[in-house]
C-alpha positions as CSV (number, residue, x, y, z in Angstrom):
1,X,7.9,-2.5,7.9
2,X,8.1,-5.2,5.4
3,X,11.6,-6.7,5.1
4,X,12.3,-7.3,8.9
5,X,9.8,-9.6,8.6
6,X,11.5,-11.8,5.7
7,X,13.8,-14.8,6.4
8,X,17.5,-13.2,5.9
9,X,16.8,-10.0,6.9
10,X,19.7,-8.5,8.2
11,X,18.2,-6.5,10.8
12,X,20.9,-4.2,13.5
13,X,21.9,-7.0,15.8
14,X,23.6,-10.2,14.7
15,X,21.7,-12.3,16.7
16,X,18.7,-11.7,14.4
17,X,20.1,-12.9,11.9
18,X,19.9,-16.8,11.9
19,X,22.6,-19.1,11.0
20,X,22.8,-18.0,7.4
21,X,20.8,-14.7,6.0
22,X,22.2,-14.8,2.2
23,X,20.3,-18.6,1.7
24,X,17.5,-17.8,3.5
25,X,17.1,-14.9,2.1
26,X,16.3,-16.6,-1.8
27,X,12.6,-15.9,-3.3
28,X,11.7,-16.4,-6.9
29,X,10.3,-13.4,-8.5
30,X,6.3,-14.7,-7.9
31,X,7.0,-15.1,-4.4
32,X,8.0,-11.7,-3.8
33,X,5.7,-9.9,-6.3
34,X,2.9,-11.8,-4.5
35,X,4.2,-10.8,-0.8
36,X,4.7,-7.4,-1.7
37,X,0.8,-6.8,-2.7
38,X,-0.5,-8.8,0.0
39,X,1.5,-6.6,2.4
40,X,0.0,-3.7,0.7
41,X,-3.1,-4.5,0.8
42,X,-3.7,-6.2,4.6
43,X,-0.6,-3.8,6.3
44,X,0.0,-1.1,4.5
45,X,-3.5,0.4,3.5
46,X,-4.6,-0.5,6.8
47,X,-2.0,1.4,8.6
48,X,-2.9,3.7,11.3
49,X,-1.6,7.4,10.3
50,X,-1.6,8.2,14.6
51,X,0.2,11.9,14.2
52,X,-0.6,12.4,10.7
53,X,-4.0,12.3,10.6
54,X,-6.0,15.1,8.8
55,X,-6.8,18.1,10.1
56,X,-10.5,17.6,10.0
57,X,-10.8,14.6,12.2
58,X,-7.9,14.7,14.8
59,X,-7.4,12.1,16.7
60,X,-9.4,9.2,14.5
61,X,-7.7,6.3,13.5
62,X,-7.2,7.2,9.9
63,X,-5.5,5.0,7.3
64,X,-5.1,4.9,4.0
65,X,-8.0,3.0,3.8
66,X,-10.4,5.2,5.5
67,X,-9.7,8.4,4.1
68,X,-9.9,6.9,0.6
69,X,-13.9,5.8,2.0
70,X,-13.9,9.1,3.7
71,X,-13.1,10.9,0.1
72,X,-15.5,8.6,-2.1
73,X,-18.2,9.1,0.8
74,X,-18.1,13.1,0.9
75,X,-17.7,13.8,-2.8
76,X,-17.5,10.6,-4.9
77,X,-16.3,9.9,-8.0
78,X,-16.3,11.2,-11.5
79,X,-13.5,9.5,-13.6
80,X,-13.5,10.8,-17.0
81,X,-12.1,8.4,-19.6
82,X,-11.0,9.5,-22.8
83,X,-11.0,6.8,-26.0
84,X,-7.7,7.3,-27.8
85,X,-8.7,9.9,-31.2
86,X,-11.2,11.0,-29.2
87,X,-10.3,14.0,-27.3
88,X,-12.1,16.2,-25.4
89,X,-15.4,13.7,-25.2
90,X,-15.5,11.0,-22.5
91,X,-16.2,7.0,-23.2
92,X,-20.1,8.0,-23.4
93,X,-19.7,10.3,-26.1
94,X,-20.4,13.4,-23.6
């Protein structure tokens, strides 16, 4: 879903491939470590799972996204730190 959007994408067909893939196809590193999290972010978590939605809510448009919400919403959170030496109490000392 990502990569046959990027310039020199090879794609199936030779006639999407512009006059030359291999040049266009050049990023530094910061370009593509910045592209990759902003497609994860806005496209990816945002997805629509369609057929794979959960069994609890068929037929909602469920993405990652919203069942994270969904999962924080019904039971929350309770993350339970531990400080290195420290095992078996959590970062309040409980």
């Amino acid at each position: 879903m990502l990569f046959e959007h990027l310039l020199g994408f090879t794609g199936t067909d030779v006639a999407d491939r512009g006059t030359d893939p291999e040049r266009a196809a050049s990023l530094p590193l910061t370009q593509v470590e910045h592209l990759v999290a902003t497609w994860i972010v806005g496209i990816w978590q945002n997805h629509k799972w369609g057929a794979y939605d959960p069994s609890w809510a068929p037929g909602d448009d469920h993405s990652r996204n919203t069942l994270f919400a969904a999962a924080m919403h019904q039971g929350g959170s309770d993350p339970d730190f531990r400080r290195a030496g420290r095992s078996g109490r959590g970062v309040l000392g409980c």
